[in-house]
N, C-alpha and C positions, 0 to 999 in steps of 0.2 A: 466444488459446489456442495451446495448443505443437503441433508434430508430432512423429512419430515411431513409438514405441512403441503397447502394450497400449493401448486407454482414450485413446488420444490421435489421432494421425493418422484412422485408418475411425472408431472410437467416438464421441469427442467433438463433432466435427460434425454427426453423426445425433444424439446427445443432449440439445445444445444448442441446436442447428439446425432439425430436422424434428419431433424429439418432442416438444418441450417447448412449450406454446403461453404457457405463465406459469409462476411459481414453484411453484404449485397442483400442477403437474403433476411434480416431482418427486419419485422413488421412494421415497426416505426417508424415515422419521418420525421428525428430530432435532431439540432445539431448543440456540440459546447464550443467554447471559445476556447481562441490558442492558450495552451498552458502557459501558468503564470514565470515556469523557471526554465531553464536554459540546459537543452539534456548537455549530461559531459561530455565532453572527446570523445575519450573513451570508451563511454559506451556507443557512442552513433558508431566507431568505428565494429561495435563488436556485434552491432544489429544489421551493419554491411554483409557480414560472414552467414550471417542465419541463412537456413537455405528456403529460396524462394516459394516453396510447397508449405513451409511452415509457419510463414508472414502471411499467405494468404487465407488462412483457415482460421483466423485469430478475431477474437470477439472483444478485447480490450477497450478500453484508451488512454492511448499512450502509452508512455513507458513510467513504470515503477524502481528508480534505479537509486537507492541510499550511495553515500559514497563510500569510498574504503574496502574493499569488500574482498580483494586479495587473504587468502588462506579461511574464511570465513564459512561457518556451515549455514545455506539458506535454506529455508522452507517456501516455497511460493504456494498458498493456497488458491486450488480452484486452475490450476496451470494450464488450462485450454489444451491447445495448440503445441504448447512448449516451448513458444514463442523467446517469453521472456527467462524462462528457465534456461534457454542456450546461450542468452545475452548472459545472464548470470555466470553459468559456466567457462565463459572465456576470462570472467572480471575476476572471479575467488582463483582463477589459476589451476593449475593441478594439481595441488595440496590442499585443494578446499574442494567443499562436497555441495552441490546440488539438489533438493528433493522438487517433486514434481506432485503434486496431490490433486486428482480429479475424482467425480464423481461416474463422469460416465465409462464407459467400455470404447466408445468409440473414440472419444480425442486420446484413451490412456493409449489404445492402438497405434492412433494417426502418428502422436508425439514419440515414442518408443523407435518406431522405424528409423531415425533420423540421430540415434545416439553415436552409431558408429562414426557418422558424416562428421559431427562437428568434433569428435573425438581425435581423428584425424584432420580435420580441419584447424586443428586449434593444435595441432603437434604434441597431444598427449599420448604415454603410453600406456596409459589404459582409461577409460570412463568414468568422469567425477560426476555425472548427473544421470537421477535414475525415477523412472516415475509410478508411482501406486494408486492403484485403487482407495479409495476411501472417502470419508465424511469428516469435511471440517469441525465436527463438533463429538467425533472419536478420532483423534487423532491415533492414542493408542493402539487400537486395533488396527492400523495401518503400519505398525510398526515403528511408530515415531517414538522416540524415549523421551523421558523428563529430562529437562535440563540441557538439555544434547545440541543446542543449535545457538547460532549468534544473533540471526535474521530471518525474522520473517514477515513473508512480501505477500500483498494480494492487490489485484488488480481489477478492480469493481465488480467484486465477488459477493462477498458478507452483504450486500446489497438482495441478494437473491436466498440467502438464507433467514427462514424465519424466528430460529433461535440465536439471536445474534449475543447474548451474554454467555452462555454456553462456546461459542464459537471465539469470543476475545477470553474465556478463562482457560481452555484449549490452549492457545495461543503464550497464555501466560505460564504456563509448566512446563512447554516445551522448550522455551528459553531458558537459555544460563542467564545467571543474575548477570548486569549490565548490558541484556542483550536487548534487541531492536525488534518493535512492530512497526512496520513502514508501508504505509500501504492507500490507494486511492479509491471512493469508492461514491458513490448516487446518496448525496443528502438531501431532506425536506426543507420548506422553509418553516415548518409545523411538522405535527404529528398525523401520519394521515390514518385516515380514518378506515376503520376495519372494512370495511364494505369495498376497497380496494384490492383485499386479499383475496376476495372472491374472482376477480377476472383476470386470466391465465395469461394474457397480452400485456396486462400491465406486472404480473409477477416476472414474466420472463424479461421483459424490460428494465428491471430494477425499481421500477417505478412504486411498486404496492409495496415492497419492502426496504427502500430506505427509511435512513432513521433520521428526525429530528436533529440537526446539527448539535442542539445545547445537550440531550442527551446521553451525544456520546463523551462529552464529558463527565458525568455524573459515572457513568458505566465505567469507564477506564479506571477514573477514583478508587470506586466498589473492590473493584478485580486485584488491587494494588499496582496500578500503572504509576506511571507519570501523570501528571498531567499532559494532554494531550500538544503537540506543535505543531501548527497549520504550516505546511509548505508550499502546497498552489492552491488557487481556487479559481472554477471557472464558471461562467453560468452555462446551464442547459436548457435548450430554449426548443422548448415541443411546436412542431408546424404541423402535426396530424390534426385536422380537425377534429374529429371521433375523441383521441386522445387530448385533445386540449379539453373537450368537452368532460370526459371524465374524471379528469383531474383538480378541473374547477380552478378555486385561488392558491391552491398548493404550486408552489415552485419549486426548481431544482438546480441543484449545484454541483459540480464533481470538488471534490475535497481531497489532496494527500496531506495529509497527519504522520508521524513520526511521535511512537510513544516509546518509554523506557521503561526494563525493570530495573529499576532503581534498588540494588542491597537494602535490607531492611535496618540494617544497625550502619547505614552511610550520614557522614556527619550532614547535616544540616546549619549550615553557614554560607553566609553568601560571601564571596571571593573577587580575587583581583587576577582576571586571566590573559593571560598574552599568545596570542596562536602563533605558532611558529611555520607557518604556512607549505607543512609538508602532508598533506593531504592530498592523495592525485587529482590532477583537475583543477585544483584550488590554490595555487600558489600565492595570489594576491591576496583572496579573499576567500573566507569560510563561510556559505550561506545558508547557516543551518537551517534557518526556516524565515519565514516571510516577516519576524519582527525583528530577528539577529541577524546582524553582518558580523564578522570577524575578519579586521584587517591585519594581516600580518604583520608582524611586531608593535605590533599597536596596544597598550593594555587597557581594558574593559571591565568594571566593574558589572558582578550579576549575581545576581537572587539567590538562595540558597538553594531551591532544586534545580536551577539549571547549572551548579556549581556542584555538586552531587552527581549529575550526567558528563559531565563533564569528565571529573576525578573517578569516574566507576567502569564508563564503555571504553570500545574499542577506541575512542578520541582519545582515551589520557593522555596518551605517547606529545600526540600532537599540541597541546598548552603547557606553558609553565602556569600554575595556579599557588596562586598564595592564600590561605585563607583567612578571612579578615576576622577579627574579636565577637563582631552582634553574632550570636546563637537565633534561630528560631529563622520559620519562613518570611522571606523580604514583600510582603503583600506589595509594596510598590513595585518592586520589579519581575513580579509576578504577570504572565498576558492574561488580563481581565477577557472574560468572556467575547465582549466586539471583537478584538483581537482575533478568536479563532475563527470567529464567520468563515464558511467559504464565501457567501452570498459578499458580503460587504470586503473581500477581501477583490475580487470579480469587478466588484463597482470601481472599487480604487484603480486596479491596473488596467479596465475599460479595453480589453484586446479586442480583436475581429475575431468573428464566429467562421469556426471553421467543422468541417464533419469528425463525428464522433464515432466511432465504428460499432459502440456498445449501442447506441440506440438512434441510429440514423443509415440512410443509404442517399 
């Protein structure tokens, strides 16, 4: 979790930290709808192993789970519980490394206890997950290096921080080039209005500080991301009266996005790519995000930055690409804004509302 401001620095820690003994205990009565994708195998299996002290301390929703992630270095920002940091750790294997990054003292305690358990639970001979103190928005002083990681994950965190371009440029150093921000978090259907940042219920909810959907496009831009790729989207739908009242015509969504550091001298062309459907989890089909499918041996023409992510991350193994003649970005096959909606993306797959643990009981 971030420092700083309102709801962040003194709030957050107390709220997080000392108040909250499970998600039961939070002040909200909000629920989202069932996520829009379908967790992997493998990971449902590797959220079976968690141990049951660490599932229930956990302030989430959902899970946050890119695929591929065997030998891979994660960062999870804002790591609660530890929840999904153990998930993580059975998935990169024991030749891949784990960080854990909280703010408070008391989840970095609760989550630490519990290393040995899945350590041996998961038949490694020594500890690939380890968790720190710190602020999303110094990473370094946490001891995180530039460059040093493949992934990194949050899980409706940067919601709660009020410096959030600071916290995605963070983000963007600590990645090796081709590597992955993957992460879910409380968007607006507007930009809400500062007079939100003032009340402590609505910052520890994520509520005062999500961000504007369209902006966090512009931001990633800024930072040198990708552009951004919608993965689920669900709506959040507030039943507190008190808090429907304050919130007024603002709406909300939960959003996983998937952005890339793209090489900066990586060609830009769009290509003819054929997945060869070795991706765990995915042997049919590669669902990179809520506008791509990829069917195994199937070939698919695409844009030049998704042909660029393709040929730079951890995926390249996995397509033959060919690149084709036109130079420059494919504006047609580029996702136009609608596209990334969580809100419109919500309305399309229309799921049952089910409880949110981040902002409902």
């Amino acid at each position: 979790m971030g420092s700083g401001e309102v709801g962040s620095a003194v709030t957050l820690p107390n709220y997080y930290g000392s108040r909250l003994e499970t998600s039961d205990d939070l002040q909200t009565n909000a629920a989202c709808s069932m996520p829009s994708r379908t967790l992997p195998k493998s990971a449902c299996e590797a959220l079976k192993q968690v141990h049951p002290d660490v599932c229930k301390r956990y302030f989430g929703c959902g899970l946050v789970i890119p695929e591929k992630l065997e030998g891979c270095a994660v960062l999870d920002l804002g790591s609660g519980s530890g929840r999904d940091c153990y998930v993580f750790s059975k998935l990169v294997g024991e030749r891949g490394q784990v960080i854990g990054l909280d703010m408070t003292d008391v989840m970095i305690v609760a989550s630490q206890k519990y290393v040995q358990y899945h350590q041996e639970k998961f038949g490694y001979s020594k500890p690939n997950t380890v968790f720190v103190k710190g602020y999303m928005e110094k990473l370094s002083d946490a001891g995180i290096q530039n460059n040093s990681l493949d992934v990194v994950v949050s899980n409706c965190v940067i919601c709660l921080c009020p410096d959030k371009r600071t916290v995605i440029s963070e983000a963007y150093k600590v990645l090796k080039e081709g590597g992955e921000l993957y992460y879910s978090d409380m968007y607006a259907s507007k930009a809400v209005p500062d007079s939100f940042k003032e009340d402590p219920v609505l910052w520890g909810e994520g509520m005062a500080g999500a961000l504007y959907w369209r902006d966090l496009i512009t931001l990633m831009k800024d930072i040198g991301f990708s552009t951004p790729h919608l993965v689920a989207g669900s709506h959040i739908v507030v039943h507190n009266p008190e808090l429907q009242r304050k919130t007024g015509d603002v709406k909300y969504a939960s959003g996983t996005y998937r952005i890339f550091k793209i090489p900066q001298n990586s060609i830009k062309t769009k290509a003819l790519v054929t997945y060869k459907g070795t991706v765990p989890d995915c042997a049919e089909c590669f669902e990179f995000d809520a506008s791509h499918y990829f069917k195994t041996n199937v070939p698919v023409e695409v844009g030049a930055e998704m042909a660029a992510i393709l040929q730079n991350t951890r995926f390249s193994t996995d397509f033959n690409i060919s690149m084709l003649e036109t130079t420059g970005l494919n504006q047609s096959s580029t996702p136009q804004y609608c596209h990334l909606s969580p809100f419109l993306l919500a309305d399309k797959l229309g799921s049952s509302v089910k409880q949110c643990s981040k902002t409902g009981h």
